[in-house]
N, C-alpha and C positions, 0 to 999 in steps of 0.2 A: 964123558967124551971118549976115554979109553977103550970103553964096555963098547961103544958106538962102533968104533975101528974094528973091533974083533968080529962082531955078530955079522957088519953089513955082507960080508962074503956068502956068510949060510943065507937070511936073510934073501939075499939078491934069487933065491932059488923060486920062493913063494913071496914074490911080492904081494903088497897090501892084503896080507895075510895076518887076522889077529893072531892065531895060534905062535907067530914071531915073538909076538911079547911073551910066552912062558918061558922061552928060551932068554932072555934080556932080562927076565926076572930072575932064571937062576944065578946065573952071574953077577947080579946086581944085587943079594938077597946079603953077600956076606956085608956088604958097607954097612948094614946094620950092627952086627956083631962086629967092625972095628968101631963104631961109635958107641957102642954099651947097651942099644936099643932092644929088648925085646917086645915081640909082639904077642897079643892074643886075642883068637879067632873067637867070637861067639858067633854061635848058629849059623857055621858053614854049612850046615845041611842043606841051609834055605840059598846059599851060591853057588851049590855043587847040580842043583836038578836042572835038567835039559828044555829050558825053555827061557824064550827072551821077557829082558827088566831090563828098568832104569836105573843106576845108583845115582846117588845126587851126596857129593862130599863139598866142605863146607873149606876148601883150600886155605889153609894158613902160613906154611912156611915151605920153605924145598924138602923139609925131609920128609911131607907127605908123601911123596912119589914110593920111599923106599916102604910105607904101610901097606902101598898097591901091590908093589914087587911080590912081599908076604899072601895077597890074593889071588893072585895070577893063576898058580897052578890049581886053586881048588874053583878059579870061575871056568879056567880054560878056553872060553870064548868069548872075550870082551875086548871094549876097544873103549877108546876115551874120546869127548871134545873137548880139544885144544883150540888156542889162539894160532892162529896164523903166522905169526912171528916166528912160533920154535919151528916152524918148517925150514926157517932159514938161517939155522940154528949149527950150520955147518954137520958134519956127519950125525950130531945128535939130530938134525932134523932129517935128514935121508933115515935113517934106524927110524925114525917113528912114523916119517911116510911109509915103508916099506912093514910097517908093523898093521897097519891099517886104521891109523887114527883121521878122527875126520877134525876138518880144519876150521873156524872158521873168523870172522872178522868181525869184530870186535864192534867196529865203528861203522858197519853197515850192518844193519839188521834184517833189513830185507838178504842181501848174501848169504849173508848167516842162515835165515829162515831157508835159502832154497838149498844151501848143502848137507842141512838135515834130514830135509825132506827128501832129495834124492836118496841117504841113505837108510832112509828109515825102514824100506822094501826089502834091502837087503839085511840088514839088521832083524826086521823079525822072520824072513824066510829061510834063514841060517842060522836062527835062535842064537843070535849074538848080543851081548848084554852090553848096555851103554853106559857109559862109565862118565856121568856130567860131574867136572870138577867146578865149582862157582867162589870163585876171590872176591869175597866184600866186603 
């Protein structure tokens, strides 16, 4: 929420801009190192080349987020589908609107289905890498 207050000012410059999230990841990267947490990258090579993909992570607890933060700067252009909810998530949800995450609802699937679809054009015309988190 803190990280939230700080970034939205830069942020507010390039809205719904994925490249927002490298910056939100550097600031966010040391919570790892006060929790004990190291990470390691296998075969960044294949996250680091200039063309759009899907990732598909299997969400299990909040400190996922901070394993993303760790990828951030070697994807560089990626963005996430979220729920709906943390839009409204107070300035954590403006930082992630503003970051360029797509939205979507849960409990309508048709919704869901057209806010994908809207960005799916620009997602591979901008070779930006989609980032499906899936909790189940």
């Amino acid at each position: 929420m803190m990280t939230s207050l700080i970034v939205i000012p830069v942020m507010v410059w390039k809205p719904r801009n994925v490249e927002n999230l490298i910056l939100a990841s550097y600031l966010c990267r040391n919570i790892s190192d006060l929790l004990g947490l190291k990470w390691e990258l296998r075969g960044g090579s294949y996250l680091s080349k200039d063309e759009p993909y899907v990732i598909v992570a299997n969400h299990q607890s909040s400190i996922d987020i901070l394993g993303m933060f760790e990828l951030w700067p070697v994807m560089k252009k990626c963005t996430v589908v979220a729920k709906k909810e943390l839009l409204y998530a107070g300035p954590f949800g403006l930082a992630a609107w503003l970051c360029g995450l797509i939205f979507i609802d849960r409990l309508n699937s048709e919704a869901s289905r057209q806010a994908i679809n809207k960005s799916i054009i620009e997602l591979r015309d901008n070779k930006i890498i989609l980032f499906i988190i899936d909790k189940t």
